[in-house]
Residue, then its C-alpha position, 0 to 999 in steps of 0.5 A: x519598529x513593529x507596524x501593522x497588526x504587531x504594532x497594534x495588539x500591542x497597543x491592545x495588550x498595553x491598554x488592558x494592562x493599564x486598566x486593570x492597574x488603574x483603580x480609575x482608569x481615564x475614560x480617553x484610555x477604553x475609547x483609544x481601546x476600542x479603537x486600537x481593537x477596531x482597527x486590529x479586527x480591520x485587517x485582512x490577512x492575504x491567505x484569508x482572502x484567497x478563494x475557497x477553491x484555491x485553499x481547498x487545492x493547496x489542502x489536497x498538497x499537504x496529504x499523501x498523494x492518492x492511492x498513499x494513505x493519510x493517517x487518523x492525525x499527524x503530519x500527514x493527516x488532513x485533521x490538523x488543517x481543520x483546527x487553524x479556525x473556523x474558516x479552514x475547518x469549513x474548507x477542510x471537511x467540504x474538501x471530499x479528497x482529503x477523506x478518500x484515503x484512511x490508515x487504520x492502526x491499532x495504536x494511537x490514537x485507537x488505543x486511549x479511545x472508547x470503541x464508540x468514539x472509535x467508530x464514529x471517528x471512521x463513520x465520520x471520516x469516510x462520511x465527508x468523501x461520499x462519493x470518491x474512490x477510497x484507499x483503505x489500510x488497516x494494520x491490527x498486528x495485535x488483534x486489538x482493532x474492534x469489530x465494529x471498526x471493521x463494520x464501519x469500513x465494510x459499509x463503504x465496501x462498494x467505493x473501495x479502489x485500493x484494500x489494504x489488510x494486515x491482521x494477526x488472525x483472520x478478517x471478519x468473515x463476511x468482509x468481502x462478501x458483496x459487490x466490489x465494482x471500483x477495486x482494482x488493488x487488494x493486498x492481504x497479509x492475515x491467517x487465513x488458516x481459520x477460514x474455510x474459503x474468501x471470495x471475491x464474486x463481483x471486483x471486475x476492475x481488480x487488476x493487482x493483488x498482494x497475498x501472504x500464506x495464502x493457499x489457491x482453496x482458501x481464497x478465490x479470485x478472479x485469477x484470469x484479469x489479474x495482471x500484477x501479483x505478489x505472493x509470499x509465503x508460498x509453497x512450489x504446488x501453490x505457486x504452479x496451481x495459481x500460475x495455471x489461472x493467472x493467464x494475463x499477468x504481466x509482472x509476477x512476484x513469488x516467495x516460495x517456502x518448503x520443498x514440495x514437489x508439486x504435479x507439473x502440468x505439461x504446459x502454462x502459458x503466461x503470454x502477456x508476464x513481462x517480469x518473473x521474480x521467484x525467491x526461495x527459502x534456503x533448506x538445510x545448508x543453503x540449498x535452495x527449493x527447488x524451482x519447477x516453473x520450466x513448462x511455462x511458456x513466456x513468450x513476452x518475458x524481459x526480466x527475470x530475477x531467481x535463485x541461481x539453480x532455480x532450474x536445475x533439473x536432477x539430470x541436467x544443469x542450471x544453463x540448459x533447462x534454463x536455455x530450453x526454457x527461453x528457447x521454448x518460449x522464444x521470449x527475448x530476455x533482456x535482464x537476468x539476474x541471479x542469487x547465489x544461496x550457495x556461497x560458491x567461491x567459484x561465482x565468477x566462474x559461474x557468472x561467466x557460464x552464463x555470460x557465454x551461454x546466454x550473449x543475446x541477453x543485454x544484463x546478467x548479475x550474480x548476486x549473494x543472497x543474505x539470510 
């Protein structure tokens, strides 16, 4: 049997249905109405009448955890908690952590609304955390994102901490152009081809950045603070250029392209890299590009992940350069972990050449590399 609430919207339901299938209702029935409703609006549900603050900290668990960002609607957007009723809205949109993270797609909901209301959707959005950090990701694979979108970010540019860009052609020109004081993360993936040169005059926290066909003269950034980078796309002269500037990284990820032979600079010193992963694109039948990074001096290197052959030179083996190359940084490697683009049946054999010449370092693997 119902008890409770159940019970009496119920009783609410029965008497209004009698009512209107009597032509003269009794008038003991609308007073037993009144107060079936009276005692139904009595009721306090327990969630209801927990403090504000607890729901507003139970709201900030049903989104992405922070620098994670929360989509314009779905599960993980913090607008449905703002549609239960009046109560939870008010909560919601006072609760600034729930606005400080924002994924920006040129598909739904963008796609079926008006520029304007697009606008002010964003405007909106980032109005309610006016004083946090913001984690921004913009996805316009298609070109389709309006300007004016862009403008509305571009506003908040100064609360920036984590920027995420991935567009088919170039950004707005004057995107970055102006103060950055909270950025500590950035990562691009557009054409950069169309754009003479970005800059970055003023981002003195900005520590990590991921970049895609990129060039060292189409983007300046304060390269020496860096201590994280991720480069694809990237050719061997780039690579080496970068290198040169990058003086405190501490874990280093390329993905080189082409075969250029870059002018080697006698000597970069990366003191404090701990991680050095390069990947290379095969040429011709599974030949990789050749790696010219044997002059850096890595004293601090733990980890590195290369193609097999990375280091060869043309007059001397894969096994020395790459011993000269540790012995000269007098690093202490503990994992190395190779790919083999060659597709060599004698893989064993060639995991065992490394496995006898290098017996200090704890972990060696050698690993076919798909493509």
């Amino acid at each position: 049997m119902l008890a409770g609430p159940q019970a009496d919207r119920l009783l609410v339901t029965d008497d209004e249905l009698e009512v209107e299938i009597r032509l003269t209702p009794p008038a003991t029935l609308g007073a037993e109405k009144a107060l079936d409703q009276e005692q139904l609006g009595s009721y306090k549900f327990p969630v209801l009448t927990l403090p504000n603050e607890i729901v507003s900290l139970i709201f900030e668990h049903c989104v992405p955890i922070y620098p994670q960002t929360a989509n314009l609607r779905g599960i993980h957007s913090p607008v449905p908690l703002s549609h239960v009723c009046s109560k939870w809205r008010h909560i919601a949109v006072s609760t600034s952590g729930l606005w400080r993270t924002l994924s920006i797609d040129h598909s739904l909901p963008f796609d079926t609304v008006a520029t304007p209301a697009k606008v002010d959707w964003v405007k909106t959005w980032l109005a309610r955390a006016p004083c946090q950090p913001l984690s921004i990701d913009i996805v316009d694979d298609c070109a389709e994102l309006p300007l004016e979108v862009y403008e509305a970010v571009i506003s908040h540019r100064e609360r920036w901490e984590y920027f995420s860009l991935q567009a088919l052609e170039s950004p707005p020109d004057d995107i970055f152009d102006g103060t950055m004081p909270l950025l500590r993360n950035l990562s691009l993936q557009c054409d950069f081809r169309s754009i003479n040169s970005i800059a970055f005059p003023d981002a003195p926290l900005l520590r990590e950045v991921t970049l895609s066909n990129v060039s060292p003269s189409s983007i300046q950034l304060p390269w020496s603070q860096l201590t994280q980078l991720y480069l694809s796309s990237l050719f061997p002269e780039d690579g080496i250029q970068i290198l040169s500037m990058t003086t405190n990284l501490v874990h280093c990820e390329l993905s080189l392209v082409g075969n250029g032979i870059p002018t080697i600079p006698s000597e970069i010193q990366l003191p404090q890299l701990e991680t050095l992963i390069v990947d290379c694109a095969p040429l011709g039948l599974g030949r990789p590009t050749p790696g010219h990074f044997a002059t850096c001096i890595v004293p601090a290197l733990k980890y590195l992940q290369c193609p097999e052959g990375f280091f060869r030179a043309a007059d001397r083996s894969s096994i020395d350069v790459l011993s000269s190359f540790i012995s000269r940084s007098g690093c202490k490697l503990q994992q190395l972990h190779l790919r083999d683009y060659h597709y060599l049946s004698s893989s064993p054999k060639v995991w065992l050449d490394y496995r006898t010449a290098f017996p200090s370092i704890t972990k060696i693997s050698l690993n076919k590399a798909f493509v």
